[in-house]
C-alpha positions as YAML, in Angstrom:
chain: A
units: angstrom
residues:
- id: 1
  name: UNK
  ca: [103.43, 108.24, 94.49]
- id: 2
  name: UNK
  ca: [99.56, 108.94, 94.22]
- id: 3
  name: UNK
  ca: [97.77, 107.73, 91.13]
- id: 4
  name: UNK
  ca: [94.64, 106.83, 89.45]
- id: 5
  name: UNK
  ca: [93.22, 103.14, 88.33]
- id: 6
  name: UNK
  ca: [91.22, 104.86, 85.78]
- id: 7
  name: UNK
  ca: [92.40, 108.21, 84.39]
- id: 8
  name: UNK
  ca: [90.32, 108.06, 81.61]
- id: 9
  name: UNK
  ca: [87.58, 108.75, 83.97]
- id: 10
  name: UNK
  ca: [88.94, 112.21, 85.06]
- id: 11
  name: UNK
  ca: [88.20, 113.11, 81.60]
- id: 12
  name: UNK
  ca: [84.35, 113.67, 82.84]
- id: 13
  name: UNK
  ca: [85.98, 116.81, 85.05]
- id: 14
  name: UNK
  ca: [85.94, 118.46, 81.65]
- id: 15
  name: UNK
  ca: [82.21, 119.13, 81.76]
- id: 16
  name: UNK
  ca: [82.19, 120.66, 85.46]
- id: 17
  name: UNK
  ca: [82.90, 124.02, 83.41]
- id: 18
  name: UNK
  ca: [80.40, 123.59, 81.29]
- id: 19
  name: UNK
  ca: [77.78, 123.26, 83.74]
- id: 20
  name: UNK
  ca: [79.02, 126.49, 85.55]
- id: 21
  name: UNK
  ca: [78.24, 128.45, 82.16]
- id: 22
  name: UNK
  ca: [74.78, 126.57, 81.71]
- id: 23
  name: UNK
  ca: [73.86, 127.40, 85.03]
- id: 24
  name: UNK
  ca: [75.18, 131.01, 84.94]
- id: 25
  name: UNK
  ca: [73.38, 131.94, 81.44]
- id: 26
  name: UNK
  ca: [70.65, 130.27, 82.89]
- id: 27
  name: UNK
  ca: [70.66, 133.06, 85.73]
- id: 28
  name: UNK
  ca: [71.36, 135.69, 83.14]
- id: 29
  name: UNK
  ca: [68.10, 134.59, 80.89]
- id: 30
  name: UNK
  ca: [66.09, 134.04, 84.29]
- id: 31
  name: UNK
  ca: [66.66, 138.12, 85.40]
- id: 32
  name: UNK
  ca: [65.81, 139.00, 81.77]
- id: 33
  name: UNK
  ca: [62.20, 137.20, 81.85]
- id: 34
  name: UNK
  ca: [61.77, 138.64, 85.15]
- id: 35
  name: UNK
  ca: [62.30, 142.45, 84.02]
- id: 36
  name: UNK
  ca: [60.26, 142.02, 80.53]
- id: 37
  name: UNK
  ca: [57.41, 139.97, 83.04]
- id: 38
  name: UNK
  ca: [54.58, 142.17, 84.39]
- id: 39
  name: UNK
  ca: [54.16, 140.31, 87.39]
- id: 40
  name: UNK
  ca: [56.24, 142.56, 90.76]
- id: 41
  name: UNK
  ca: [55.81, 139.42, 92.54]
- id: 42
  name: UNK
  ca: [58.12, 137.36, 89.85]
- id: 43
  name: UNK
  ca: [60.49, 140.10, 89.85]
- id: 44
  name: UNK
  ca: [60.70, 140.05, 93.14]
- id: 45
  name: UNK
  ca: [61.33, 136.70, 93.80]
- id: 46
  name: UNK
  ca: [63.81, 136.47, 90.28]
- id: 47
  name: UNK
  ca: [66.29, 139.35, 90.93]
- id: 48
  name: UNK
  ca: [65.24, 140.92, 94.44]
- id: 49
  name: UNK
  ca: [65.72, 137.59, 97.02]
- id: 50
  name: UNK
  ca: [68.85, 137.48, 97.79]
- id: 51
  name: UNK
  ca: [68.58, 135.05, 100.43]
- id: 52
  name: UNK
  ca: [66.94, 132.78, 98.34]
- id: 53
  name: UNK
  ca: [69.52, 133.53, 95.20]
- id: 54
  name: UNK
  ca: [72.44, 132.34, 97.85]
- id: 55
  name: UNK
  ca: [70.53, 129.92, 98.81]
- id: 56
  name: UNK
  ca: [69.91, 128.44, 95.15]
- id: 57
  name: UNK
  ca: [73.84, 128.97, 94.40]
- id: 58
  name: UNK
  ca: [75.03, 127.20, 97.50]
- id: 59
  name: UNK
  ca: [73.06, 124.22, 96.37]
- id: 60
  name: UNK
  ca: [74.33, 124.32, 92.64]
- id: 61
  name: UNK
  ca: [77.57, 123.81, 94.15]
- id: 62
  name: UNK
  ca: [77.03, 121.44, 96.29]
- id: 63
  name: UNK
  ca: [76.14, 119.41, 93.53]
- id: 64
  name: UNK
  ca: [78.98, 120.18, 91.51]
- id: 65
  name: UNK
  ca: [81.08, 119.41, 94.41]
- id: 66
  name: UNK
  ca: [78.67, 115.83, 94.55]
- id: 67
  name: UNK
  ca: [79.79, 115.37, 90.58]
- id: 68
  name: UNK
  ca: [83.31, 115.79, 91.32]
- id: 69
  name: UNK
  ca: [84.00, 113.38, 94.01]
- id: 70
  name: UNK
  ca: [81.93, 111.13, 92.26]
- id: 71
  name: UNK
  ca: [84.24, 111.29, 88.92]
- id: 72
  name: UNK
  ca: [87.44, 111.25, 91.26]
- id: 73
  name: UNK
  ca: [85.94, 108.43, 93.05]
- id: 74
  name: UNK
  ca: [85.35, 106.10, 89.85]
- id: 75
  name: UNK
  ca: [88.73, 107.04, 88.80]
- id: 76
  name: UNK
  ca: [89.95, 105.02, 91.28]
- id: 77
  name: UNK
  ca: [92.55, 107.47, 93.16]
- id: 78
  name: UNK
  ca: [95.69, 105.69, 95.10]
- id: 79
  name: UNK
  ca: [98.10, 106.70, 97.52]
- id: 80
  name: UNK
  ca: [100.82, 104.93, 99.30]
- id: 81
  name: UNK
  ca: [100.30, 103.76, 102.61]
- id: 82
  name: UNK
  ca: [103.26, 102.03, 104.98]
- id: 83
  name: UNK
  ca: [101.17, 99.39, 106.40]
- id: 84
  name: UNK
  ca: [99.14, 98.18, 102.97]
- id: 85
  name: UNK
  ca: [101.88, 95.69, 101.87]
- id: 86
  name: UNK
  ca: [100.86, 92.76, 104.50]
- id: 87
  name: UNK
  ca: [104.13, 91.79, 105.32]
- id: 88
  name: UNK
  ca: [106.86, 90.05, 103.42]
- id: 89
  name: UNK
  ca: [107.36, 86.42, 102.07]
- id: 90
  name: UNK
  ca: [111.07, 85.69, 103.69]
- id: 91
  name: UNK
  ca: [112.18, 82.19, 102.52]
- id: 92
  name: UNK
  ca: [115.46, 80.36, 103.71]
- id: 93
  name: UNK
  ca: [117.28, 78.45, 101.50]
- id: 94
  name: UNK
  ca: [119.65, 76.35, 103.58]
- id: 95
  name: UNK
  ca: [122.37, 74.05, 102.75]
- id: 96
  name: UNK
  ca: [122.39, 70.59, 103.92]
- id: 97
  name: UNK
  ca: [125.20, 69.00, 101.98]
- id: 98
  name: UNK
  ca: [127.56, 66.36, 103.34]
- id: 99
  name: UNK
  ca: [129.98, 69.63, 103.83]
- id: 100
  name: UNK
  ca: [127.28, 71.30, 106.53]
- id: 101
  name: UNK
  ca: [128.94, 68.16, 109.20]
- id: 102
  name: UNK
  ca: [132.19, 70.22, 109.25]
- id: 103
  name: UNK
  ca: [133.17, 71.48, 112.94]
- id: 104
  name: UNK
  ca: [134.79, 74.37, 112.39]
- id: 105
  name: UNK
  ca: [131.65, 76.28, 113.28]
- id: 106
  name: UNK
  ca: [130.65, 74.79, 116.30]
- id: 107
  name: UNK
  ca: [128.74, 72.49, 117.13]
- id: 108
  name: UNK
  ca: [128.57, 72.11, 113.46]
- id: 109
  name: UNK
  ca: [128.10, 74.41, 110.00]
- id: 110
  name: UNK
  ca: [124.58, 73.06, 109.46]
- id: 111
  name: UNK
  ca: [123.67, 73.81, 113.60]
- id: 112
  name: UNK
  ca: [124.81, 76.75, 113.55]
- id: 113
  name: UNK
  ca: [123.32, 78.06, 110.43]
- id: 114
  name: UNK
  ca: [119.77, 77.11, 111.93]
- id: 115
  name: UNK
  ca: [120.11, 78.50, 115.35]
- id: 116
  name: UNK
  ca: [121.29, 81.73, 113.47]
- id: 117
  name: UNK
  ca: [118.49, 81.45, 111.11]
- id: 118
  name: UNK
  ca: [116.14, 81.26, 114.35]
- id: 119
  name: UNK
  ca: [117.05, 84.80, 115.45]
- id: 120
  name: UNK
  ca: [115.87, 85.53, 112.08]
- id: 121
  name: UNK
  ca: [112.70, 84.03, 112.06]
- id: 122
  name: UNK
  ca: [111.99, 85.72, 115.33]
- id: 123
  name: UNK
  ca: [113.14, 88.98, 114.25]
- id: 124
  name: UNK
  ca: [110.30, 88.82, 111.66]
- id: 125
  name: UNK
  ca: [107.56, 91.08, 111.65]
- id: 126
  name: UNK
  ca: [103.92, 89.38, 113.07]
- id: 127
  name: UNK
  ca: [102.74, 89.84, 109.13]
- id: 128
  name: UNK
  ca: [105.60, 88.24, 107.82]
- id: 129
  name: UNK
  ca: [105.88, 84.83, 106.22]
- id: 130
  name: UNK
  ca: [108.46, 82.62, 106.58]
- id: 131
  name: UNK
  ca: [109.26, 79.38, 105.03]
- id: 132
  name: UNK
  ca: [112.25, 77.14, 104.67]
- id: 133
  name: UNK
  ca: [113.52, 74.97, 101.30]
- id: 134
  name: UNK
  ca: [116.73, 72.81, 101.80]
- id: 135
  name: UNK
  ca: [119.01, 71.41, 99.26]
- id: 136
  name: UNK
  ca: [121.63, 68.83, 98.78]
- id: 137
  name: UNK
  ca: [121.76, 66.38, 95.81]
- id: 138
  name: UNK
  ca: [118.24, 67.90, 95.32]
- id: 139
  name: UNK
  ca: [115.91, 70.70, 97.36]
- id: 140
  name: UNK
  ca: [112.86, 69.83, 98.93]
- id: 141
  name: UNK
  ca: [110.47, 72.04, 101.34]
- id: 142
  name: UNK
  ca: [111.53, 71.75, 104.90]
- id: 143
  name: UNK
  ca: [108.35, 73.94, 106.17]
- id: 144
  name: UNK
  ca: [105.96, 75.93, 103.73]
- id: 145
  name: UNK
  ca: [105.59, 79.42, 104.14]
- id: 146
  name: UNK
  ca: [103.58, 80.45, 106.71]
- id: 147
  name: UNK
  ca: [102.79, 83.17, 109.40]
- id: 148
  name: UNK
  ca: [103.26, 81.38, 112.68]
- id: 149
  name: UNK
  ca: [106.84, 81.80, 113.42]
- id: 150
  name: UNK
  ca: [106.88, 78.79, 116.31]
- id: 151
  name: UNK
  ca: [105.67, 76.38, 114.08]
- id: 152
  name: UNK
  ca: [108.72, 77.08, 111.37]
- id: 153
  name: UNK
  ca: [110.75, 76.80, 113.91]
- id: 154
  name: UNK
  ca: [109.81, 73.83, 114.56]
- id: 155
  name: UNK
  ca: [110.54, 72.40, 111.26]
- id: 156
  name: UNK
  ca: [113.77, 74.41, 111.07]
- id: 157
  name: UNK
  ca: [115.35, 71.99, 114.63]
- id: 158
  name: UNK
  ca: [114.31, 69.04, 112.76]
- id: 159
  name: UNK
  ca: [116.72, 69.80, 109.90]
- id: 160
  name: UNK
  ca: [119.13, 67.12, 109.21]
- id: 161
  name: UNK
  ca: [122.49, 66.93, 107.73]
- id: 162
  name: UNK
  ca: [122.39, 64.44, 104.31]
- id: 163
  name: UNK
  ca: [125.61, 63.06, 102.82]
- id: 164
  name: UNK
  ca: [124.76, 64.24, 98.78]
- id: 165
  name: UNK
  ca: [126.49, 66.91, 96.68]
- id: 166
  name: UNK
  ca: [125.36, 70.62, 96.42]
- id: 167
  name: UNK
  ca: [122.27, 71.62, 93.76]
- id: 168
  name: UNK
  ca: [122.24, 75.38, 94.67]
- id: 169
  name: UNK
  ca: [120.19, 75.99, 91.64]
- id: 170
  name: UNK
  ca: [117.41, 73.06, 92.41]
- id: 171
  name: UNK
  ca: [116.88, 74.96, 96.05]
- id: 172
  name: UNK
  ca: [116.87, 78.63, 95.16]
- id: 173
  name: UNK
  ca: [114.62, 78.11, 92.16]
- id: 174
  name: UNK
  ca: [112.32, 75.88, 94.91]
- id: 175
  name: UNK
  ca: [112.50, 78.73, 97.22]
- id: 176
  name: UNK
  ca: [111.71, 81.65, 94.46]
- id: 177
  name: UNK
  ca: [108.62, 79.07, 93.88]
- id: 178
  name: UNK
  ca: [107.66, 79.45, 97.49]
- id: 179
  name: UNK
  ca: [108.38, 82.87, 98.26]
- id: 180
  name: UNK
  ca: [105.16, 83.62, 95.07]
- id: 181
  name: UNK
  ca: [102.66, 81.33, 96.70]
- id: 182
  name: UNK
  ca: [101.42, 84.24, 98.87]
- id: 183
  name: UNK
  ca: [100.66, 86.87, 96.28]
- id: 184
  name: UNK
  ca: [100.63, 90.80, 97.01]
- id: 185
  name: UNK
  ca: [103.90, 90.84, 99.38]
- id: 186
  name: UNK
  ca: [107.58, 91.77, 98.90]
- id: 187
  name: UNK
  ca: [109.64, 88.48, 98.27]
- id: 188
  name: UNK
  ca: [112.82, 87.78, 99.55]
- id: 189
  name: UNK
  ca: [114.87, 84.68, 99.82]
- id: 190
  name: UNK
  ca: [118.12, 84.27, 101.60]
- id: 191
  name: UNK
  ca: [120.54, 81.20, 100.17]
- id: 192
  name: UNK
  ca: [122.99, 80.07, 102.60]
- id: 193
  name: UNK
  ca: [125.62, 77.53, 101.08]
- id: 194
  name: UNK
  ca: [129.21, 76.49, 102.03]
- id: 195
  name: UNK
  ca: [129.96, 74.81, 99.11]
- id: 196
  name: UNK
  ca: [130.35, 74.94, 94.85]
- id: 197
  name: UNK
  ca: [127.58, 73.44, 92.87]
- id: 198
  name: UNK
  ca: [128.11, 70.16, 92.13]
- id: 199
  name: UNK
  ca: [124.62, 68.65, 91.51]
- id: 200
  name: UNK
  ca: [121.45, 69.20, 90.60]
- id: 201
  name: UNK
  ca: [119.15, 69.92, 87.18]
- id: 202
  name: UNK
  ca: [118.72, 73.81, 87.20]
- id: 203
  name: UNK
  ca: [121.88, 75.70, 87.25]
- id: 204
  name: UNK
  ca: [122.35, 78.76, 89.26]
- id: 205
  name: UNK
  ca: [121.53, 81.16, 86.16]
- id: 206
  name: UNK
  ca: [118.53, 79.33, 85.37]
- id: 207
  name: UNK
  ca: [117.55, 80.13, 89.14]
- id: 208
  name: UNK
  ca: [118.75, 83.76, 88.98]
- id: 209
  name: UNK
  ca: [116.47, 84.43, 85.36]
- id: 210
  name: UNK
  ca: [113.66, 82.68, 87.58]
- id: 211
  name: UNK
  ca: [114.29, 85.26, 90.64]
- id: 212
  name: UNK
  ca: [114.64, 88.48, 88.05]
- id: 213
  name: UNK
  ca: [111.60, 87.39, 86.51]
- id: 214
  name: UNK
  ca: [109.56, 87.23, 90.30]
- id: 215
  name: UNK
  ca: [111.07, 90.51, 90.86]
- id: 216
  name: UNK
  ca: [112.80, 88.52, 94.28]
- id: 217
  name: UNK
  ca: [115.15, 89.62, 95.96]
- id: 218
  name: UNK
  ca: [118.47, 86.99, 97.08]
- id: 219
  name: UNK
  ca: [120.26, 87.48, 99.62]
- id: 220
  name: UNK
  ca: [123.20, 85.30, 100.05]
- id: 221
  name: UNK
  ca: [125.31, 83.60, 102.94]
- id: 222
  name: UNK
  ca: [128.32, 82.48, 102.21]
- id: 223
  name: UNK
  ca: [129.93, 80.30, 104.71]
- id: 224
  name: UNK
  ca: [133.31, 79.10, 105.28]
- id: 225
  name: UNK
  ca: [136.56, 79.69, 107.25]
- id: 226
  name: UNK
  ca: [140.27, 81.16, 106.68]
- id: 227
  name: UNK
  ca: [141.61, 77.48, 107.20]
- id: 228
  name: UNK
  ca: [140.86, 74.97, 105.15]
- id: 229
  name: UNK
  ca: [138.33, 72.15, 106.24]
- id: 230
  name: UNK
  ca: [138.76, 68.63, 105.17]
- id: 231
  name: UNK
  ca: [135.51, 66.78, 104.71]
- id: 232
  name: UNK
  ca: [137.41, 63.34, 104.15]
- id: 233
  name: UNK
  ca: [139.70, 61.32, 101.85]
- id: 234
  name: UNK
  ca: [139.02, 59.91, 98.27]
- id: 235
  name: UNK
  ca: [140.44, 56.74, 97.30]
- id: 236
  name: UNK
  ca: [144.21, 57.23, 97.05]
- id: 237
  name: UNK
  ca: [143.82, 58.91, 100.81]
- id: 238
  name: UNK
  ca: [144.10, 62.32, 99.16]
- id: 239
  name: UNK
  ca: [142.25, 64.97, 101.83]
- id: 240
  name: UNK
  ca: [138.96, 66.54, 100.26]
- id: 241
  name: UNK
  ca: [138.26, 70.01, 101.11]
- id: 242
  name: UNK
  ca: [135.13, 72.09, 101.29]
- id: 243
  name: UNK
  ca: [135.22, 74.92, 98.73]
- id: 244
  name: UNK
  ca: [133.60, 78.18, 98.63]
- id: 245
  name: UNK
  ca: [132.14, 79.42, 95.69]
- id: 246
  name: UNK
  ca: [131.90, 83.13, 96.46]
- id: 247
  name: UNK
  ca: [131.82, 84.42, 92.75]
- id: 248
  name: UNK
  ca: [128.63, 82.57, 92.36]
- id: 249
  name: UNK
  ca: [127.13, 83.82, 95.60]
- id: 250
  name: UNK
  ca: [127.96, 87.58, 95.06]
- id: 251
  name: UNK
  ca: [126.40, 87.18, 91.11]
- id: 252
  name: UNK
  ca: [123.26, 85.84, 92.53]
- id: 253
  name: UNK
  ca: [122.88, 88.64, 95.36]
- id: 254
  name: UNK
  ca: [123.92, 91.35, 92.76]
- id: 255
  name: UNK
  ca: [121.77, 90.40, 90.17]
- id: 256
  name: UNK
  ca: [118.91, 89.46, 91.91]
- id: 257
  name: UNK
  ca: [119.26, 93.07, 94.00]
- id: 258
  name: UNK
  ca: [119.93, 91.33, 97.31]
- id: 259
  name: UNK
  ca: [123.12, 91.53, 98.77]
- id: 260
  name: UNK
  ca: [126.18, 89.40, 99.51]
- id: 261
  name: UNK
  ca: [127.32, 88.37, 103.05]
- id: 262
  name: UNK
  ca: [130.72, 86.37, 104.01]
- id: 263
  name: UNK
  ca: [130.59, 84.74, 107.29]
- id: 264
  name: UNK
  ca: [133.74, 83.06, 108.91]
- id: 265
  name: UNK
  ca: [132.17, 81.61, 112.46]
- id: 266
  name: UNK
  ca: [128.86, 81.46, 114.16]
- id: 267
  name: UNK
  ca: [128.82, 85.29, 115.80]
- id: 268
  name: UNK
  ca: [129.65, 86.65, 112.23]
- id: 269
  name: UNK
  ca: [126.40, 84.24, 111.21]
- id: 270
  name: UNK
  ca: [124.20, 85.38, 113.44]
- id: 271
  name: UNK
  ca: [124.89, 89.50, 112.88]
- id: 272
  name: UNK
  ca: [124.62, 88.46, 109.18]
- id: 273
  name: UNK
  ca: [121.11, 87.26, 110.00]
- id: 274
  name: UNK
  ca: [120.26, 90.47, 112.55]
- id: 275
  name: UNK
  ca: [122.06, 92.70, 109.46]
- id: 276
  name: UNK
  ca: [119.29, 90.90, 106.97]
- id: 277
  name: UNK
  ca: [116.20, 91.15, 108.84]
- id: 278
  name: UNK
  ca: [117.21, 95.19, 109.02]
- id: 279
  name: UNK
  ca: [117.93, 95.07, 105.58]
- id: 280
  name: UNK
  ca: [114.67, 94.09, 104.43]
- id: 281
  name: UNK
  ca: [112.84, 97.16, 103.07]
- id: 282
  name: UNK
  ca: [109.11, 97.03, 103.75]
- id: 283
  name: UNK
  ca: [107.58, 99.08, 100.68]
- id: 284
  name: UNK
  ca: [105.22, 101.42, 100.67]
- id: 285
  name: UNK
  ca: [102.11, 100.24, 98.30]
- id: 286
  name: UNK
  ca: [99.51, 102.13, 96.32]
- id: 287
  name: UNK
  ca: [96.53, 101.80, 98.00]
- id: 288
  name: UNK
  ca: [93.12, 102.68, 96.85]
- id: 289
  name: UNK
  ca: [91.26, 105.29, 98.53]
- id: 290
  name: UNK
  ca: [87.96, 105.76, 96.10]
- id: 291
  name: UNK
  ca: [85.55, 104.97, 99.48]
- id: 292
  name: UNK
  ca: [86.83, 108.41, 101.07]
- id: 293
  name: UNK
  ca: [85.51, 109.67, 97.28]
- id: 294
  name: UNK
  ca: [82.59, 108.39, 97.35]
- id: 295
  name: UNK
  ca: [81.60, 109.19, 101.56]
- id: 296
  name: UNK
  ca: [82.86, 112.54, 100.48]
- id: 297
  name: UNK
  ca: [79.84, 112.68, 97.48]
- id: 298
  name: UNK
  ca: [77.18, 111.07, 99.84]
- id: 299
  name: UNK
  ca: [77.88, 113.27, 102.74]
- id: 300
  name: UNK
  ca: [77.21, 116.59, 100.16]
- id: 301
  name: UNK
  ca: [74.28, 114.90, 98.67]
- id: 302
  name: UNK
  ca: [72.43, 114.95, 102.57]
- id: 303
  name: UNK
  ca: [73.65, 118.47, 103.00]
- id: 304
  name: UNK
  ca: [71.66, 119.59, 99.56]
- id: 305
  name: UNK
  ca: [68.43, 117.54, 100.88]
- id: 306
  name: UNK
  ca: [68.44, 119.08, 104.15]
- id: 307
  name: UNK
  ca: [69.03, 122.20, 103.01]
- id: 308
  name: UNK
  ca: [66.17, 121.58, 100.23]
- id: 309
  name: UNK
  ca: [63.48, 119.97, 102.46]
- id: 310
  name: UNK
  ca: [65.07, 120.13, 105.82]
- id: 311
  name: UNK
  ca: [63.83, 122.63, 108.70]
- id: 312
  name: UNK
  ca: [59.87, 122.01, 107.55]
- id: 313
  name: UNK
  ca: [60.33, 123.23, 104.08]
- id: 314
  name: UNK
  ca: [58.42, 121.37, 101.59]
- id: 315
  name: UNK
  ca: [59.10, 120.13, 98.21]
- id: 316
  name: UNK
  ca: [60.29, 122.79, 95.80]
...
């Protein structure tokens, strides 16, 4: 929606009346003085001229019209433009917890999440910014945000699976911190996780306050199977499963205005990935147009001098 920096300014507008009464009653007291005056000549040229009367009118409103840009121009007028918004910050916030080693997406969890997350990356727009935070028994930045695509992919194959627990809050509230370190561009993160916090300093609320308070959107993966996966034994050779937390996920993605996505193998991860990069809504932004303003005023202000001393007239 179109708007002004300044509206204040637009308050000056007020006065473009009051010039076209000044310069009218001027007229009015000119024609009088010209009758009362002896002189034919001065009469002449005061109330018989019309050429020169248009003449003097078109350039009175040229300069009004040179006023009123001028006023609209330090107001500071914006409009909303598609292509103003320079792209969007899209950070991935990946799971590598011991959990990611399960096979039951093949050739693993954590390999399939990052060739999925590649058709992401390359379904990003050239303006876009990607980056990538990962997160275990704590998060750390895998590749900082950045606009060359091949180069985050890079960083994304070198991923590794770690044995530690799962600090979901530590690496969303790491990628929110990312996704602001570009300013003036939409901010998204999308949290992929296959297991239930377990770990970490900053619990998933903390991390969701921290995203609200960004104005970030959170998208969020969950991943897991039907069947139940067992990641190994404890002690007493009891079998340890990997547990979903989807309650948590679906909070964060509501909350955070993102959305919530359940995948169950790696073709249901990778249209969850295509479905995202659809998903994310490039806004419009309000962009300031005072320069067309201000061309507008100096364009009428050469039209009043060549009309003035233009076409061998001299000065008046």
């Amino acid at each position: 929606m179109a708007g002004f920096e300044h509206e204040l300014v637009l308050l000056f507008l007020l006065v473009i009346p009051g010039l076209f009464y000044l310069y009218h009653k001027v007229l009015v007291k000119k024609k009088k003085a010209a009758i009362q005056f002896s002189n034919l000549s001065y009469l002449k040229s005061a109330i018989g001229n019309k050429k020169y009367s248009k003449r003097d009118s078109f350039l009175f409103y040229i300069s009004i019209g040179v006023v009123i840009f001028m006023i609209i121009g330090f107001a500071d007028p914006h409009i909303p433009l598609d292509q103003t918004k320079e792209g969007v910050n899209v950070v991935l916030v990946l799971d590598v917890s011991g959990s990611m080693q399960a096979n039951d997406y093949l050739p693993s969890r954590l390999e399939s999440a990052k060739n999925s997350a590649e058709i992401l990356i390359n379904s990003l727009q050239p303006k876009d910014n990607v980056g990538i935070v990962t997160f275990e028994t704590g998060a750390t930045t895998a590749a900082y945000l950045s606009p060359y695509k091949d180069k985050v992919i890079e960083k994304l194959h070198d991923i590794l699976p770690r044995e530690g627990k799962t600090a979901l809050g530590d690496g969303l509230s790491l990628g929110i911190d990312m996704a602001t370190s570009v300013p003036n561009k939409k901010k998204v993160a999308i949290l992929l996780s296959d297991g239930v916090t377990n770990a970490g300093v900053i619990t998933p609320d903390e991390a969701v306050s921290f995203a609200k308070s960004n104005n970030i959107q959170v998208y969020t993966i969950g991943l897991g199977t039907a069947d139940k996966v067992v990641l190994g034994y404890d002690y007493f050779g009891n079998p340890q499963y990997a547990e979903l937390d989807e309650s948590t996920l679906k909070a964060i993605a509501e909350q955070t205005g993102g959305k919530y996505f359940k995948s169950v193998d790696s073709n249901t991860l990778n249209n969850v990935y295509k479905n995202i990069s659809q998903d994310i809504k490039r806004e419009k932004e309000e962009t300031s147009i005072k320069e067309w303003f201000f061309a507008v005023a100096l364009g009428l202000f050469f039209v009043q001098l060549y009309i003035r001393y233009g076409k061998g007239r001299i000065i008046q």
